[in-house]
PyMOL Python script that loads the backbone (N, CA, C, O; Angstrom):
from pymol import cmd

cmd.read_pdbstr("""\
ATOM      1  N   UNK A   1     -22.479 102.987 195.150  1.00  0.00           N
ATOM      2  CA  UNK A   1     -23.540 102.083 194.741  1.00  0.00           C
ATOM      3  C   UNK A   1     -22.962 100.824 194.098  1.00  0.00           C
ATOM      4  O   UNK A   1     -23.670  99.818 194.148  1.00  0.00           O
ATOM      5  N   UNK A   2     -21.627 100.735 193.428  1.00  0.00           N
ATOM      6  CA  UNK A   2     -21.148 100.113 192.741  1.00  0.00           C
ATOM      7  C   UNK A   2     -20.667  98.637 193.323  1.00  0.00           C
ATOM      8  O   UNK A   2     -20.587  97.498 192.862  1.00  0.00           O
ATOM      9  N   UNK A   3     -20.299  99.498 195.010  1.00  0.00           N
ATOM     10  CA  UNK A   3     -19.331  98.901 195.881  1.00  0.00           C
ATOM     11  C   UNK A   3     -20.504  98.108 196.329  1.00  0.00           C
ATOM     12  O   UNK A   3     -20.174  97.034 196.832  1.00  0.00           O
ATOM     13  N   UNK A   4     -21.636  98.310 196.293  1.00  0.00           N
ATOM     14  CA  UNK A   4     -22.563  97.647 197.460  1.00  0.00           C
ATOM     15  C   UNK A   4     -23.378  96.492 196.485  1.00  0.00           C
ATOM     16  O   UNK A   4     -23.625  95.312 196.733  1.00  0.00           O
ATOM     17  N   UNK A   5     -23.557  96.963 195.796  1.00  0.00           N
ATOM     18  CA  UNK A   5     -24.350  95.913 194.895  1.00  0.00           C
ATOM     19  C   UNK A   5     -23.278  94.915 194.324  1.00  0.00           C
ATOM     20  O   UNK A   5     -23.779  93.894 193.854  1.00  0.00           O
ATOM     21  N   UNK A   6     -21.863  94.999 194.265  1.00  0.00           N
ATOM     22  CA  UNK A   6     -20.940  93.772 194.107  1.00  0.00           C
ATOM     23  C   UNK A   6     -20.964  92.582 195.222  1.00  0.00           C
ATOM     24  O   UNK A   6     -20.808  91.362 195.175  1.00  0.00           O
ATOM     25  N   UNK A   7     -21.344  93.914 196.656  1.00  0.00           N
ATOM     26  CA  UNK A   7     -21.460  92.732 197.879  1.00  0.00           C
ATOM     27  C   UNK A   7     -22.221  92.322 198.169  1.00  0.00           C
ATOM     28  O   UNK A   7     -22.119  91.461 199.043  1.00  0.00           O
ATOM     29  N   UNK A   8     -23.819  92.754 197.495  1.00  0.00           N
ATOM     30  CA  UNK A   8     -24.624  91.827 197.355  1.00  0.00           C
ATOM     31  C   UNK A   8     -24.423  90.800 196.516  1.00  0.00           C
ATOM     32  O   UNK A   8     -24.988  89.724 196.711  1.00  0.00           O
ATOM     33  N   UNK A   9     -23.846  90.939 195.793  1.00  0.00           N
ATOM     34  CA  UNK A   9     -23.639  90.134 194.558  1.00  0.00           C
ATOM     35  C   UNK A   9     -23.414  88.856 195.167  1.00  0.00           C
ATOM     36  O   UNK A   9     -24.018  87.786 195.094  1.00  0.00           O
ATOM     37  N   UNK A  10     -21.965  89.395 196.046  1.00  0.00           N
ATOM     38  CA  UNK A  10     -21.047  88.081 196.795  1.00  0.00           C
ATOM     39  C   UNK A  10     -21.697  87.661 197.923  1.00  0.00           C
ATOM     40  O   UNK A  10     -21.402  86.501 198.212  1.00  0.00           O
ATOM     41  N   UNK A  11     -22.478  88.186 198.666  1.00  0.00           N
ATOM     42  CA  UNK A  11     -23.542  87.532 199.859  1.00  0.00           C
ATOM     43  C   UNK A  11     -24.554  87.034 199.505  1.00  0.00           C
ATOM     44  O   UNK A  11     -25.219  86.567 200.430  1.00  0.00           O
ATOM     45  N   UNK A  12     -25.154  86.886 198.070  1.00  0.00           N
ATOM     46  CA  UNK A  12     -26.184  86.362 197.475  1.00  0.00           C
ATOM     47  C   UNK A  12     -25.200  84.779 196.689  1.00  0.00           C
ATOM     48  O   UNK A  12     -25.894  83.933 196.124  1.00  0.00           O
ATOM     49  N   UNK A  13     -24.382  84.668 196.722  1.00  0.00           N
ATOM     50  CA  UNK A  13     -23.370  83.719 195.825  1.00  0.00           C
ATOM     51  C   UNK A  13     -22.781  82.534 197.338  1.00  0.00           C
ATOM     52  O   UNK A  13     -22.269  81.415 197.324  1.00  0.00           O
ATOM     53  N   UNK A  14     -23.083  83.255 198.221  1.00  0.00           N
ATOM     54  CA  UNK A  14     -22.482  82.362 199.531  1.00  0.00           C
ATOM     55  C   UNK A  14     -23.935  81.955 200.097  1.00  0.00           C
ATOM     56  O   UNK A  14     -24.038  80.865 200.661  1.00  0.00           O
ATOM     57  N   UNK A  15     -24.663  82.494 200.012  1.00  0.00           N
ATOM     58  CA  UNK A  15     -25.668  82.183 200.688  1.00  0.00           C
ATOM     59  C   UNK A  15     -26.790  80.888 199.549  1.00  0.00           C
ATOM     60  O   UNK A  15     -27.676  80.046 199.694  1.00  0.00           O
ATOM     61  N   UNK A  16     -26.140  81.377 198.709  1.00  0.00           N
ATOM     62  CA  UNK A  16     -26.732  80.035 197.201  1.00  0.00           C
ATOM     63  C   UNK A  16     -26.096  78.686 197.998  1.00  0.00           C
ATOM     64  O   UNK A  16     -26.639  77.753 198.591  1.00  0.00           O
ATOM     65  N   UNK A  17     -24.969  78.962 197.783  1.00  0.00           N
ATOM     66  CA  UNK A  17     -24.040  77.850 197.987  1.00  0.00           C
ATOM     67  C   UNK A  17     -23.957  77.121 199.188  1.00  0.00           C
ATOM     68  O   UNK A  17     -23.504  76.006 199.449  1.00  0.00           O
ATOM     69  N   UNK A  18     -24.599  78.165 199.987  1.00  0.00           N
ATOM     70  CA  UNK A  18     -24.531  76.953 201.310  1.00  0.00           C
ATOM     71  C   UNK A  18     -26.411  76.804 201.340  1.00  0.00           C
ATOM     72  O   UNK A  18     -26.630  76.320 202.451  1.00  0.00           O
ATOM     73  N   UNK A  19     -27.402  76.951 200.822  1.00  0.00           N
ATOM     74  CA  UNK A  19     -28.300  76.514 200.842  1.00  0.00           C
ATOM     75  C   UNK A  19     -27.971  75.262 199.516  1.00  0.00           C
ATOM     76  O   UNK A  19     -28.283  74.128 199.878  1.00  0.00           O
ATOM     77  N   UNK A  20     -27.594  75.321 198.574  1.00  0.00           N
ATOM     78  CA  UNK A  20     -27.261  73.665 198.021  1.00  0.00           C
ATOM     79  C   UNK A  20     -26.484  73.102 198.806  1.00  0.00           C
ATOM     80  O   UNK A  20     -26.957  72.031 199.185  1.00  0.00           O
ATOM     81  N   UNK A  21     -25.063  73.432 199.418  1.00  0.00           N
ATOM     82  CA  UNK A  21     -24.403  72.500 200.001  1.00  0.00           C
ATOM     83  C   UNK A  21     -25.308  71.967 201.252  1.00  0.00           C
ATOM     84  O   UNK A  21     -24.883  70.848 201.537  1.00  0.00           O
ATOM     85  N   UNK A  22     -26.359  72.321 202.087  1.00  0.00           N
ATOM     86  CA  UNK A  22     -27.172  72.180 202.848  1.00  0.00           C
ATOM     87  C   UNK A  22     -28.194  71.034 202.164  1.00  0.00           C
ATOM     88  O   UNK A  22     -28.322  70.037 202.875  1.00  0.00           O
ATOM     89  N   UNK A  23     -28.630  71.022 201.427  1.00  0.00           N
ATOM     90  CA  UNK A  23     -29.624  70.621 200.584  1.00  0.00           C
ATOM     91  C   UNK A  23     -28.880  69.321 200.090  1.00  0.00           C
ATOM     92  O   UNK A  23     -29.460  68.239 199.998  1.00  0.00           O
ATOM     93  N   UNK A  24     -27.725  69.487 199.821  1.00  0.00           N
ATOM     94  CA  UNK A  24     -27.320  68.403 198.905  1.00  0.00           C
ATOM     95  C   UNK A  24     -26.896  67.245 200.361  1.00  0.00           C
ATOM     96  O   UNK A  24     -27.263  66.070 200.336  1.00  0.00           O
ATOM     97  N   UNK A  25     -26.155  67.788 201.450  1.00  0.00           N
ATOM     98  CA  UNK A  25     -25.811  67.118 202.249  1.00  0.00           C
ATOM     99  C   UNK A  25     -27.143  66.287 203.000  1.00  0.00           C
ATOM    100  O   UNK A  25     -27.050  65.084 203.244  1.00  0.00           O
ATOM    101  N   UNK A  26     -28.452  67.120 203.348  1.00  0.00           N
ATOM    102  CA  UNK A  26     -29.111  66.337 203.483  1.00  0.00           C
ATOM    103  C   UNK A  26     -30.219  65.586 202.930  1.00  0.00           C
ATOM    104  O   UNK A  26     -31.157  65.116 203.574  1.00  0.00           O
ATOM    105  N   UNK A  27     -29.975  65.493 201.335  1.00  0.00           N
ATOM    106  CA  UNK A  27     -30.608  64.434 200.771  1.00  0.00           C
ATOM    107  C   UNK A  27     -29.197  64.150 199.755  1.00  0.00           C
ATOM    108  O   UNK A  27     -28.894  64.756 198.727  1.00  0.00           O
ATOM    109  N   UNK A  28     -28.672  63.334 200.240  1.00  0.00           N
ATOM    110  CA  UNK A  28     -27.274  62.723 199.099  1.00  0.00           C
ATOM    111  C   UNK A  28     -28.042  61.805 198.249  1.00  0.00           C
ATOM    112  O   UNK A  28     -27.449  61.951 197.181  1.00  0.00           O
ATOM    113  N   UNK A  29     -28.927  60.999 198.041  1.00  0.00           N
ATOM    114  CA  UNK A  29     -29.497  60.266 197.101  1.00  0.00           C
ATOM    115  C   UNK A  29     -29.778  61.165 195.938  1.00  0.00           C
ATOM    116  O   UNK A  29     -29.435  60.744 194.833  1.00  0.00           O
ATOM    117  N   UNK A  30     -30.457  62.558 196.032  1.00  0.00           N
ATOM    118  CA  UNK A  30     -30.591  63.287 194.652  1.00  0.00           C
ATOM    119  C   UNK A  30     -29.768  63.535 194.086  1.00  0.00           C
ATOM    120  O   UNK A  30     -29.959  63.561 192.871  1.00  0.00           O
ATOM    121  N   UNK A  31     -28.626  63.805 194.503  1.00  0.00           N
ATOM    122  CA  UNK A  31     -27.687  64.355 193.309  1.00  0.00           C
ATOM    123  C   UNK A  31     -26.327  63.056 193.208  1.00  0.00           C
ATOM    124  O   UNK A  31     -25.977  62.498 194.248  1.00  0.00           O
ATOM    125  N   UNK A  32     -25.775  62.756 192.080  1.00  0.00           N
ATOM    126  CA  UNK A  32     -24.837  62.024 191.590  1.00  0.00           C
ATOM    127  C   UNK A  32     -23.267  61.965 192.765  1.00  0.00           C
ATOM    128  O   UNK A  32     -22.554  62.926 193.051  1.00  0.00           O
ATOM    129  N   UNK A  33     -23.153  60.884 193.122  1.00  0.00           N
ATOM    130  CA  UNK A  33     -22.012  60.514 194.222  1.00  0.00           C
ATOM    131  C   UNK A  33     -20.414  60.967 193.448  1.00  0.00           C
ATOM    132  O   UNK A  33     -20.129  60.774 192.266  1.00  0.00           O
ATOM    133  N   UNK A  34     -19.844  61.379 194.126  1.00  0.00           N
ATOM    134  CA  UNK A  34     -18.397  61.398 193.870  1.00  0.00           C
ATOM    135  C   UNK A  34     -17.705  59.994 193.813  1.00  0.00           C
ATOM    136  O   UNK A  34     -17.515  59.353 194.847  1.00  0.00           O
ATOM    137  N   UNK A  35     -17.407  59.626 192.825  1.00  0.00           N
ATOM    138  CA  UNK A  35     -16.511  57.790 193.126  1.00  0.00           C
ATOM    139  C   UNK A  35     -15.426  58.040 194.580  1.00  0.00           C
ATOM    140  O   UNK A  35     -14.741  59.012 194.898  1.00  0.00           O
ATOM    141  N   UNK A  36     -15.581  57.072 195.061  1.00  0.00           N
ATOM    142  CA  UNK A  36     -14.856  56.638 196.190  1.00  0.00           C
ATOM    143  C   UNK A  36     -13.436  56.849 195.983  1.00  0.00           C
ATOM    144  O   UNK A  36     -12.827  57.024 197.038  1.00  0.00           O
ATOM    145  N   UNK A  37     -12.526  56.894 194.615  1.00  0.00           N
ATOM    146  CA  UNK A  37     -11.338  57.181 194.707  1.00  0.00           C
ATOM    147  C   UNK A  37     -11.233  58.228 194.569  1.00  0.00           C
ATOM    148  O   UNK A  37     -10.379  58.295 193.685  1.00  0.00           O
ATOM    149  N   UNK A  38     -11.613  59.578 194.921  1.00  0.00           N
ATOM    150  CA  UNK A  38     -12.080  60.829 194.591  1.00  0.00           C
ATOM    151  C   UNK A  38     -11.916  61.015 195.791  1.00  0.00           C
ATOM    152  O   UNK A  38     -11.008  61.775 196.130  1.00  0.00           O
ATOM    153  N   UNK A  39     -12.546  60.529 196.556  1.00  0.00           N
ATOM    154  CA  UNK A  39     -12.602  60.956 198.232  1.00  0.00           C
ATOM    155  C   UNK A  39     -11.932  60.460 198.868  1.00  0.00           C
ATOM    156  O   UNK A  39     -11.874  61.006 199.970  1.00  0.00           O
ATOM    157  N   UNK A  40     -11.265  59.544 198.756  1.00  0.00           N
ATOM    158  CA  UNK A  40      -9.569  58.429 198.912  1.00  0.00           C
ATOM    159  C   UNK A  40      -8.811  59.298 199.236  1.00  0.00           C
ATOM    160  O   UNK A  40      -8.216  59.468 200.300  1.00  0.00           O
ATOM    161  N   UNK A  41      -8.817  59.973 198.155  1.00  0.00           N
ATOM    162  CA  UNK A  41      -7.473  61.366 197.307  1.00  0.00           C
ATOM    163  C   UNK A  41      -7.591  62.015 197.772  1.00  0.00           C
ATOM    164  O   UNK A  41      -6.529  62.607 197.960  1.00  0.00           O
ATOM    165  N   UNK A  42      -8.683  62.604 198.393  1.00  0.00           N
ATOM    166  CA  UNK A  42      -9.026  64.102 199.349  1.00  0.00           C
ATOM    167  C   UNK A  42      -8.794  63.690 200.216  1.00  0.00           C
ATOM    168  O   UNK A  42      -7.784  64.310 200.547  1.00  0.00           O
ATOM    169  N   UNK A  43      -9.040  62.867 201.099  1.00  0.00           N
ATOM    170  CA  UNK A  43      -8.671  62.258 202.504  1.00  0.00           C
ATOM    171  C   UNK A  43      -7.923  62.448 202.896  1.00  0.00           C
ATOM    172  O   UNK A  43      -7.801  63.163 203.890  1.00  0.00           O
ATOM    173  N   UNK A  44      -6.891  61.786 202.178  1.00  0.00           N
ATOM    174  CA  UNK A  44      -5.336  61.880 201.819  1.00  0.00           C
ATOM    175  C   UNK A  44      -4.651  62.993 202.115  1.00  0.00           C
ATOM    176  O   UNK A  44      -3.866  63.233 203.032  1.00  0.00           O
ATOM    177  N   UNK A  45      -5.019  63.599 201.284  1.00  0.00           N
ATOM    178  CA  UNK A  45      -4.574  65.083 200.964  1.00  0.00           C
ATOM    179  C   UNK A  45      -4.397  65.634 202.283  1.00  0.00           C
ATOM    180  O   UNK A  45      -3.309  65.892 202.798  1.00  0.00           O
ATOM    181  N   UNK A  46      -6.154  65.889 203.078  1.00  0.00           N
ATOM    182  CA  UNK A  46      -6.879  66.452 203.895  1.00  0.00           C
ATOM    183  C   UNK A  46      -5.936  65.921 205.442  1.00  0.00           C
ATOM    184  O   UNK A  46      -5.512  66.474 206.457  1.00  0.00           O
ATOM    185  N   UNK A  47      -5.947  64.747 204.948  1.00  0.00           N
ATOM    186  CA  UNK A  47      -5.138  63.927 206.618  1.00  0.00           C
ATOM    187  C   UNK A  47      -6.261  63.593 207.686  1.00  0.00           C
ATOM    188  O   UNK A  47      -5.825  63.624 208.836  1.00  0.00           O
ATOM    189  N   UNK A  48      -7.503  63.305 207.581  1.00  0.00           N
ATOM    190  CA  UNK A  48      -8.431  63.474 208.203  1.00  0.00           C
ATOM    191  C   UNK A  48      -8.521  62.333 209.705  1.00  0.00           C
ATOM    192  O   UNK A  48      -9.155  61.288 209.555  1.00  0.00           O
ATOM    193  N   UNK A  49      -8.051  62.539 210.685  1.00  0.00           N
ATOM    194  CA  UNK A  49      -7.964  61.706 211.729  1.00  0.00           C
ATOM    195  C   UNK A  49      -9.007  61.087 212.722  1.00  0.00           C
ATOM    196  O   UNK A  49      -8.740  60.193 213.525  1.00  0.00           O
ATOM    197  N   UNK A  50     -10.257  61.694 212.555  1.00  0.00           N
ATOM    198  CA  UNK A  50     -11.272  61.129 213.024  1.00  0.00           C
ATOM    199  C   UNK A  50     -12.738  61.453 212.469  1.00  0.00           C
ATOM    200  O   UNK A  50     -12.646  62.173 211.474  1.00  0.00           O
ATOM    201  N   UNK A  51     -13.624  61.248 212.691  1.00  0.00           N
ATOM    202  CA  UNK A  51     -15.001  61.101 212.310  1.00  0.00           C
ATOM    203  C   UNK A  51     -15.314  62.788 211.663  1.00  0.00           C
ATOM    204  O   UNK A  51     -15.878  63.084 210.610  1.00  0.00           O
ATOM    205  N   UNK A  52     -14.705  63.732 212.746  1.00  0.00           N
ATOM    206  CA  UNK A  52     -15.234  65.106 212.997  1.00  0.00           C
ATOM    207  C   UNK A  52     -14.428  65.668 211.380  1.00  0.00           C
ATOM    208  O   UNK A  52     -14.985  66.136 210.387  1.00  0.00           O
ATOM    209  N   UNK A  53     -13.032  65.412 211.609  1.00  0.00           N
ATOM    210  CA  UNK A  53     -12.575  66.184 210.157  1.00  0.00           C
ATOM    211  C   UNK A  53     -13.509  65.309 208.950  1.00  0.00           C
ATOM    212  O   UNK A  53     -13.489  65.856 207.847  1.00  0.00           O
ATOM    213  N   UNK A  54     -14.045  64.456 209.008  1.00  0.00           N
ATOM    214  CA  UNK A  54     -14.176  63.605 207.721  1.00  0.00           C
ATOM    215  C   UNK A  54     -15.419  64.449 207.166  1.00  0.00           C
ATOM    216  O   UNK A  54     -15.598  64.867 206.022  1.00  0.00           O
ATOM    217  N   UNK A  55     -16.422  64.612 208.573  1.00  0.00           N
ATOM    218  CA  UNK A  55     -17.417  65.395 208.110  1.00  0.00           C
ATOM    219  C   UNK A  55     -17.107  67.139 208.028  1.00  0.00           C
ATOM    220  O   UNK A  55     -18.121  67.820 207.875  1.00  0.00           O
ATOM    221  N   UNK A  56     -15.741  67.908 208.124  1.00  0.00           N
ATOM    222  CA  UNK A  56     -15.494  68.702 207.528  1.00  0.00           C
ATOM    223  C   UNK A  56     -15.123  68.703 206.379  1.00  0.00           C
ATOM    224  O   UNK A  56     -15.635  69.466 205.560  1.00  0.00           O
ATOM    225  N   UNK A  57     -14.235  67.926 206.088  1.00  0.00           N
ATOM    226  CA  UNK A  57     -13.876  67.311 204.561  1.00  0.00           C
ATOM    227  C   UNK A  57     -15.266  67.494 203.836  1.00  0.00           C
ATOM    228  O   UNK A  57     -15.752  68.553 203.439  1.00  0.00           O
ATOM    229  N   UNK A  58     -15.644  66.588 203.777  1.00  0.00           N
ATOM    230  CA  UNK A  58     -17.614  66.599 202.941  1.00  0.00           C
ATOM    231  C   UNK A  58     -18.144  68.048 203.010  1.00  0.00           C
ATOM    232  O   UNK A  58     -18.635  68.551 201.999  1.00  0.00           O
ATOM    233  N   UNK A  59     -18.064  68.714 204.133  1.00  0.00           N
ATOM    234  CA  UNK A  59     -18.439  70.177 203.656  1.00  0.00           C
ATOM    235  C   UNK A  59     -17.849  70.662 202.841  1.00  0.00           C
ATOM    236  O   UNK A  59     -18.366  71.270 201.903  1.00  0.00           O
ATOM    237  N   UNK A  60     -16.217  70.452 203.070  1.00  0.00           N
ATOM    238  CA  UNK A  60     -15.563  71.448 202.310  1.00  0.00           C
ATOM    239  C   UNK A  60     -15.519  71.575 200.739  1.00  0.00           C
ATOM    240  O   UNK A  60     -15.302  72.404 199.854  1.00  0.00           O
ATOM    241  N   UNK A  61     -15.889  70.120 200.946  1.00  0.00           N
ATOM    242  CA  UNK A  61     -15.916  69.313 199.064  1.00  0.00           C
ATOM    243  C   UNK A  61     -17.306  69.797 198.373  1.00  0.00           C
ATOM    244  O   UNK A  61     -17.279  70.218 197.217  1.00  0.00           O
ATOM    245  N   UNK A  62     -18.618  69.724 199.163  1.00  0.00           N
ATOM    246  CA  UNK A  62     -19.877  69.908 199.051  1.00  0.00           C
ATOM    247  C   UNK A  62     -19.661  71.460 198.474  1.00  0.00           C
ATOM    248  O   UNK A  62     -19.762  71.841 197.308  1.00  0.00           O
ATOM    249  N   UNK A  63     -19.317  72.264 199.717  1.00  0.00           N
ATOM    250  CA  UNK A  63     -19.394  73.908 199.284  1.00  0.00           C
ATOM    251  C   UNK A  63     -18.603  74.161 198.337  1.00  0.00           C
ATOM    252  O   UNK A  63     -19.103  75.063 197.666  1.00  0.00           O
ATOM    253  N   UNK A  64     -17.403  73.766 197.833  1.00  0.00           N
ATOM    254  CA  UNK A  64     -16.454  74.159 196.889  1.00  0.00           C
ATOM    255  C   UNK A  64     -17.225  73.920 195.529  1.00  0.00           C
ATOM    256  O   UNK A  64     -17.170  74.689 194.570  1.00  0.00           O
ATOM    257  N   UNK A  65     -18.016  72.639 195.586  1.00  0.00           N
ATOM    258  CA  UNK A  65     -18.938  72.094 194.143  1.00  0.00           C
ATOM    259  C   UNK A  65     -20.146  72.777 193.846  1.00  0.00           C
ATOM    260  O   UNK A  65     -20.839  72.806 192.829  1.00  0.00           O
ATOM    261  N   UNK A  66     -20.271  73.436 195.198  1.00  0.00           N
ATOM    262  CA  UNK A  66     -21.928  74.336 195.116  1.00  0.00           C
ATOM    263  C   UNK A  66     -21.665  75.503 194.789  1.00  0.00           C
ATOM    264  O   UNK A  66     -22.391  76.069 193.972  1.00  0.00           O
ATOM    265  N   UNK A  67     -20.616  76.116 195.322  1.00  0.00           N
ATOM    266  CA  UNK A  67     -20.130  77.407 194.880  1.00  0.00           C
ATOM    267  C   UNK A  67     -19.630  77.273 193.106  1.00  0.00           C
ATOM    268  O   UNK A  67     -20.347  77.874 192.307  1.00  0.00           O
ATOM    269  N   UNK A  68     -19.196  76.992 192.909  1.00  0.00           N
ATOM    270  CA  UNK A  68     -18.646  76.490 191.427  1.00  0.00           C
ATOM    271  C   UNK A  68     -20.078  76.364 190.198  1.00  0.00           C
ATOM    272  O   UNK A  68     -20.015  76.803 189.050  1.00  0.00           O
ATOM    273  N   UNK A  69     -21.203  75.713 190.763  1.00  0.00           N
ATOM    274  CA  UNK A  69     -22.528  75.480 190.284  1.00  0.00           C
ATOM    275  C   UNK A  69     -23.043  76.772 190.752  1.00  0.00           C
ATOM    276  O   UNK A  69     -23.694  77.268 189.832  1.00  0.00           O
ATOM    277  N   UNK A  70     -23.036  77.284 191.451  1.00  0.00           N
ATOM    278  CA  UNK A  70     -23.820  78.748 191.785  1.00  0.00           C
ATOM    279  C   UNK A  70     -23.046  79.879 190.984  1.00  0.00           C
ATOM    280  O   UNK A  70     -23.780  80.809 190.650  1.00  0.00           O
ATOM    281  N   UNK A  71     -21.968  79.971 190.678  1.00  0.00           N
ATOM    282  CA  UNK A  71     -21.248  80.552 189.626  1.00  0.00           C
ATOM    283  C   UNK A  71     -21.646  80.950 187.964  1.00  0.00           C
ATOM    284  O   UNK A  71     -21.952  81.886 187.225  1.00  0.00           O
ATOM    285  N   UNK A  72     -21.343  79.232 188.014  1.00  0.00           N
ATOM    286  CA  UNK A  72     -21.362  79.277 186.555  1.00  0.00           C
ATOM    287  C   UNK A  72     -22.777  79.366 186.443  1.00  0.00           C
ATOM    288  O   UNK A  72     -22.988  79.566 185.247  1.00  0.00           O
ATOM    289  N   UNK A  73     -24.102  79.313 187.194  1.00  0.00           N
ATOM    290  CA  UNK A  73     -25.424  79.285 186.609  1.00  0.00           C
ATOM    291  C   UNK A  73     -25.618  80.846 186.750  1.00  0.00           C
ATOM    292  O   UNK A  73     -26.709  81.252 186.352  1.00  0.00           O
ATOM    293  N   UNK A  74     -24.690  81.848 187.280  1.00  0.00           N
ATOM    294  CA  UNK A  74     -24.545  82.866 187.310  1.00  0.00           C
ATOM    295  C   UNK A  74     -24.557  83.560 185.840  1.00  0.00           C
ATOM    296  O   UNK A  74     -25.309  84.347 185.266  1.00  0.00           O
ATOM    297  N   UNK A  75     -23.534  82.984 185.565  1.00  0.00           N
ATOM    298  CA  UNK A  75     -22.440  83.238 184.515  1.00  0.00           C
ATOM    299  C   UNK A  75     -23.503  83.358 183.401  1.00  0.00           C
ATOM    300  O   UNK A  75     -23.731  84.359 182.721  1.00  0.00           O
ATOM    301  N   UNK A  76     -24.199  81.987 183.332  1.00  0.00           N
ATOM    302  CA  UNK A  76     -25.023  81.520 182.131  1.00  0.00           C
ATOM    303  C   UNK A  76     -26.144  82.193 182.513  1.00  0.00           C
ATOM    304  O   UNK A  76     -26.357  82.583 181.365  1.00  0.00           O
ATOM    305  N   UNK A  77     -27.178  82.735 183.218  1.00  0.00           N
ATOM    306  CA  UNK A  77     -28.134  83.748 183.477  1.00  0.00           C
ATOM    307  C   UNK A  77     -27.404  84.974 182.981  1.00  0.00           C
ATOM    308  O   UNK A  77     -27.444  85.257 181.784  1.00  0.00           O
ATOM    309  N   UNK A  78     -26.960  85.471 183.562  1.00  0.00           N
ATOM    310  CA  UNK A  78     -25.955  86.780 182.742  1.00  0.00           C
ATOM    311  C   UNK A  78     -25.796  87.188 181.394  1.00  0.00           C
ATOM    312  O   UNK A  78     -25.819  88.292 180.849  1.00  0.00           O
ATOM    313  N   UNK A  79     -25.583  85.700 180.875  1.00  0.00           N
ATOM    314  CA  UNK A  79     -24.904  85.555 179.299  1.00  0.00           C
ATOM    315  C   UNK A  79     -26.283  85.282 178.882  1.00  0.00           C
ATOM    316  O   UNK A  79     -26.632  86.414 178.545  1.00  0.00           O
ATOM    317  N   UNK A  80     -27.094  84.673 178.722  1.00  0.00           N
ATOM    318  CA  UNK A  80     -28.496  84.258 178.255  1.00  0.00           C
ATOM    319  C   UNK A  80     -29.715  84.838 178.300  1.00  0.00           C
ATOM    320  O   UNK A  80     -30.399  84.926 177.280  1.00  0.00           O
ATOM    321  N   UNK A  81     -30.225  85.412 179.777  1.00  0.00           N
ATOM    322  CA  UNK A  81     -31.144  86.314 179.890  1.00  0.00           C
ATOM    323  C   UNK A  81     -30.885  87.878 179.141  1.00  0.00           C
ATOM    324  O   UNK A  81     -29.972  88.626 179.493  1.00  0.00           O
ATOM    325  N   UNK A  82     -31.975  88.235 177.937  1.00  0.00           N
ATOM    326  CA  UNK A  82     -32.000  89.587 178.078  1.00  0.00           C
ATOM    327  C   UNK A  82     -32.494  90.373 179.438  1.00  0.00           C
ATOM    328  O   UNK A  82     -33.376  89.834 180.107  1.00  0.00           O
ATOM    329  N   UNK A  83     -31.965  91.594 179.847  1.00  0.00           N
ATOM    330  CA  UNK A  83     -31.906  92.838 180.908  1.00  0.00           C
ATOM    331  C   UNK A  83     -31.248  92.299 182.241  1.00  0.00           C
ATOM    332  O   UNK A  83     -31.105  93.027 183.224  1.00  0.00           O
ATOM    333  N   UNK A  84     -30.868  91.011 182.209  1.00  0.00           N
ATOM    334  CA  UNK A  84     -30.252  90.659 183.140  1.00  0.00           C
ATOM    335  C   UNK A  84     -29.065  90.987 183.325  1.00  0.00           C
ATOM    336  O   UNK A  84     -28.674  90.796 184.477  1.00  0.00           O
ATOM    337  N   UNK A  85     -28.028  91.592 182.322  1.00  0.00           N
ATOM    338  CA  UNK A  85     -27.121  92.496 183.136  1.00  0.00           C
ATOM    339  C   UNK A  85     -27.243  93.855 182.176  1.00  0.00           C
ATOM    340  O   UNK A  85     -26.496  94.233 181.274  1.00  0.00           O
ATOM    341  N   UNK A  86     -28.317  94.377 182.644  1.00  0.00           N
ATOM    342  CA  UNK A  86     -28.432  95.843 182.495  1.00  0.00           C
ATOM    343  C   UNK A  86     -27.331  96.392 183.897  1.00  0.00           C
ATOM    344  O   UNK A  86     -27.243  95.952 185.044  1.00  0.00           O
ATOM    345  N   UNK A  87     -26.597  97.520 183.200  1.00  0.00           N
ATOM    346  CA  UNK A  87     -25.868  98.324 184.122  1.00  0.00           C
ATOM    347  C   UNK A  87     -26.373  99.888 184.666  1.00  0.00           C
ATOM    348  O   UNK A  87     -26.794 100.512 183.693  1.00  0.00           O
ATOM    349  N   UNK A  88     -26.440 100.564 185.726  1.00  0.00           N
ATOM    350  CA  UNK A  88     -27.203 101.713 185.735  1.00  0.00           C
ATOM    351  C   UNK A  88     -26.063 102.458 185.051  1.00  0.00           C
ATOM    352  O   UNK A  88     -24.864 102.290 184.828  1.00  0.00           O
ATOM    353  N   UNK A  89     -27.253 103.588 184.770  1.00  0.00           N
ATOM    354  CA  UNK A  89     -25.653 104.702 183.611  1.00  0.00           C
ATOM    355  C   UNK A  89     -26.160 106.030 184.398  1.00  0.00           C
ATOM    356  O   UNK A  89     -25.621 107.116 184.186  1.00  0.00           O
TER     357      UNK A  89
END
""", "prot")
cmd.dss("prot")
cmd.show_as("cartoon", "prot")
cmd.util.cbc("prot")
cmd.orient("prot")
């Protein structure tokens, strides 16, 4: 039981994250832009040679920031809500 409800845990944490990274990609006006030398640096990094990696890049950056925000609001529901981490005994 232990094993299964962790992997819900983790299929409920991927599936957050790509409904914001979804969400965020297609309305970029709501949420706050990354500065341009930010994405310079990743580019860079990334080596991105045409149109197609650039828009993998942006996913990869999008999901890494959504996952990270789906985490920690984890974290802080956990830590804040009473019975929210009740354990079965």
């Amino acid at each position: 039981m232990n094993a299964f409800k962790s992997i819900f845990i983790v299929l409920c944490w991927i599936a957050a994250s790509m409904f914001l990274t979804h969400w965020w990609l297609g309305n970029p006006e709501q949420l706050p832009r990354l500065p341009s030398l930010v994405w310079e640096q990743v580019d860079k990094f990334y080596r991105s040679a045409n149109a197609e990696d650039v828009a993998d890049l942006e996913f990869l950056v999008c999901f890494s920031i959504s996952a990270v925000v789906v985490g920690l609001a984890f974290l802080a529901c956990r830590r804040l809500l009473p019975g929210f981490n009740r354990r079965d005994q």
